[in-house]
C-alpha positions, 0 to 999 in steps of 0.5 A: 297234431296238438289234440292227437295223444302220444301213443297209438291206442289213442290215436286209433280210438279218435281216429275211428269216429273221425274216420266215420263222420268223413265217411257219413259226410260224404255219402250224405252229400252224395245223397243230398246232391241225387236227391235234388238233382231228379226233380230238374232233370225230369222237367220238359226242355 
């Protein structure tokens, strides 16, 4: 609420790429977590 100015263009114009690094966050995430995960599944038990 202290970084977010008063009118609504505003707002919208740091909304945007906050919403986009969130996004990008949690599809690397989920990238990452598949990525390494393969390996120790395909090992024998």
């Amino acid at each position: 609420a202290v970084l977010t100015p008063p009118d609504v263009l505003s707002q919208f114009m740091l909304a945007v790429p906050l919403l986009l690094l969130y996004e990008l966050g949690i599809f690397l995430s989920g990238f990452v977590s598949t990525r390494s995960r393969a390996p120790e599944e395909s090992l024998p038990t």
